[in-house]
Structure formats: C-alpha cells, structure tokens
N, C-alpha and C positions, 0 to 999 in steps of 0.2 A: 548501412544495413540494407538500402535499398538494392545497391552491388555486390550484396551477400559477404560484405565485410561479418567476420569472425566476431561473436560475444566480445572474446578477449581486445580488439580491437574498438572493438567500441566503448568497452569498460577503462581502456585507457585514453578515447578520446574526451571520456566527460571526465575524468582524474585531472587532465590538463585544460580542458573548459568545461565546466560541468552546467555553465549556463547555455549552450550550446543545445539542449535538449528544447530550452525553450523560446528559443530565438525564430524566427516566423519568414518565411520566404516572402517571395513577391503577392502569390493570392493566400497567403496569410495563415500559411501554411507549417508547423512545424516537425524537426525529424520523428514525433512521436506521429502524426498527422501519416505522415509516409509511410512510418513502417508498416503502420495497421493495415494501410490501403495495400503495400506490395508485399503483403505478406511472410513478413519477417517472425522468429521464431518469436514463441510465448518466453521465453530467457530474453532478450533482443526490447521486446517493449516492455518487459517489468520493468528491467532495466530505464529506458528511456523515461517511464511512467513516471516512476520515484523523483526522477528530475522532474519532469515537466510537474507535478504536483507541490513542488515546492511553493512556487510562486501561488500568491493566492489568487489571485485570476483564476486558476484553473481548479479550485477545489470548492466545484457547484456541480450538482448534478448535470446543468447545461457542458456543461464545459465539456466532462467527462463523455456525454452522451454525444454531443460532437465529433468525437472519433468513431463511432460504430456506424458501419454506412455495410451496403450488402456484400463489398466486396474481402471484408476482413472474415477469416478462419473462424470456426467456432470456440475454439478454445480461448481466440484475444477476445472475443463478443463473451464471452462466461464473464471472464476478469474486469472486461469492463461495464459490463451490469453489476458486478457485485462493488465496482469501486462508485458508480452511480448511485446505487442502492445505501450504500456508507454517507453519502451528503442528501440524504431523505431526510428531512428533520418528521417526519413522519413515524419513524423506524422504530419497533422494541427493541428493547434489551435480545429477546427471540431472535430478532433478525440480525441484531450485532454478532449475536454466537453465529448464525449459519456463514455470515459473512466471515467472520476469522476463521471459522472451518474449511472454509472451501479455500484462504488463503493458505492455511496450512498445508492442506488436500496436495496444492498446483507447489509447494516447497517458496511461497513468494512472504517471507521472513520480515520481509522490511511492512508490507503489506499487513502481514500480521499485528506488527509492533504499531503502524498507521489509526489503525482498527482501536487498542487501547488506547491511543495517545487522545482519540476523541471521544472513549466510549469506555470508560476505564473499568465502570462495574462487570462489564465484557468476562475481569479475567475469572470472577467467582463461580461463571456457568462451567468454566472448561475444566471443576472437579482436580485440579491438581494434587497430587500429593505434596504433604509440608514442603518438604526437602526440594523438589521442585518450583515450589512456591517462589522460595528463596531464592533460587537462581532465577527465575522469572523476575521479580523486582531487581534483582543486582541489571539486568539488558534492560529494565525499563527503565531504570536510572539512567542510563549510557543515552539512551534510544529518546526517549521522550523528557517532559518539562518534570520540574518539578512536583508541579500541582499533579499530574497524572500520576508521579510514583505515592503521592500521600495520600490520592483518592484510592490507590489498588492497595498500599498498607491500609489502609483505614477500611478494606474489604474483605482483610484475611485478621481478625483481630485475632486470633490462635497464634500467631507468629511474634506477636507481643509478650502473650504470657511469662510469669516468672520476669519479666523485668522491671 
C-alpha cells in the first residue's frame, strides 16, 4: 500500500497471509503502522485495521492511539479516534451508538459488527425495524461469539413473541 498497490491487491495479500498485517518490521513497525503514515486510502487501512486488531496486543486504546501521528489524513485520524474511543472502558452506551454510527457513516461493516461484538446493547439505540432486526442477528451470528448474539436477542425481546 505503501507503493499504491491496489485495495484489490492487498485484499488478496492478507487472503493468502492474513497475519502479515500484523507482523512488525525492524523499528517495530507494522503494514498498518505505514500505511497511515504514507497515506494510504481509508478502504486500504480498514482493511489492514480489521487484521491488525485481531491480535489482542492491539485492542487497547494505546495501541490504537499509536497509529495517529500528524502525518496521517484526516479521515484515517476520524477512524482511528473512534476505534480508540471503542477500548475506553470509560465509554456509554451514548458513545457506543456515535461510535457505530460514524462506522456505518465511513461504510466500515466489519467495524460496525466490532462495535456490537463488545458492546452488544449497542444494537437497541439504532431503532431498527423487526424485520431488520432479524437480519441483523442472522450477521451477528456469522460475525461475532455466541454470548454477543444472546446478549442482542435478549435486547429485542419483541422478536421472541408468540414462541
């Protein structure tokens, strides 16, 4: 990404090593670490993001905050305040909704799905309709643990009814 390799090129470098996002150069540096700095598209480090956050090393606010230095675009510094802001244990319910909102906002899906997998009462703010609902928990199913899909059924008790 650094050499303005192509989304599609990089979506298939982390298909074939998908730990490669979080592997660390000599000053300790990783591909997500670079791209922010050479300013690589906001598609480009969601991407990378979703990987490097796998690892749990990296899902502290430190960690996070670690990437935003003065030379990365305003739009990666949004995303990565609002992924900082996500490992507050400080944080409301309030700010879990502004936080999936602005993931939705920027189209960062997985981001979104991240959001309830640690924050599951999350999905009652966002007002869905039933029918929505349902399809909502069938991706959180896919997406996140168990205990998240029965924390968000056990949030929508309307979708039980009649059974």
């Amino acid at each position: 990404c650094v050499s303005g390799a192509s989304i599609d090129v990089i979506r298939l470098l982390l298909c074939a090593w998908p730990d490669v996002a979080r592997e660390k150069g000599k000053l300790g540096r990783t591909p997500l670490h670079l791209a922010c700095k050479k300013g690589a598209s906001l598609d480009v480090v969601q991407l990378l993001l979703e990987q490097w956050l796998k690892a749990a090393e990296n899902r502290n606010r430190h960690s996070v905050e670690s990437l935003i230095d003065e030379h990365i675009s305003t739009d990666t510094k949004d995303l990565l305040v609002h992924v900082s802001f996500l490992f507050n244990a400080n944080q409301s319910n309030a700010s879990h909704y502004e936080i999936i909102s602005f993931f939705m906002d920027i189209d960062w899906w997985n981001g979104a799905m991240l959001v309830i997998d640690m924050h599951p009462t999350v999905t009652k703010m966002l007002g869905l309709d039933m029918k929505v609902t349902a399809d909502l928990i069938s991706v959180v199913g896919k997406c996140c643990s168990l205990t998240t899909m029965s924390k968000v059924i056990e949030n929508e008790p309307e979708l039980l009814e009649g059974i």
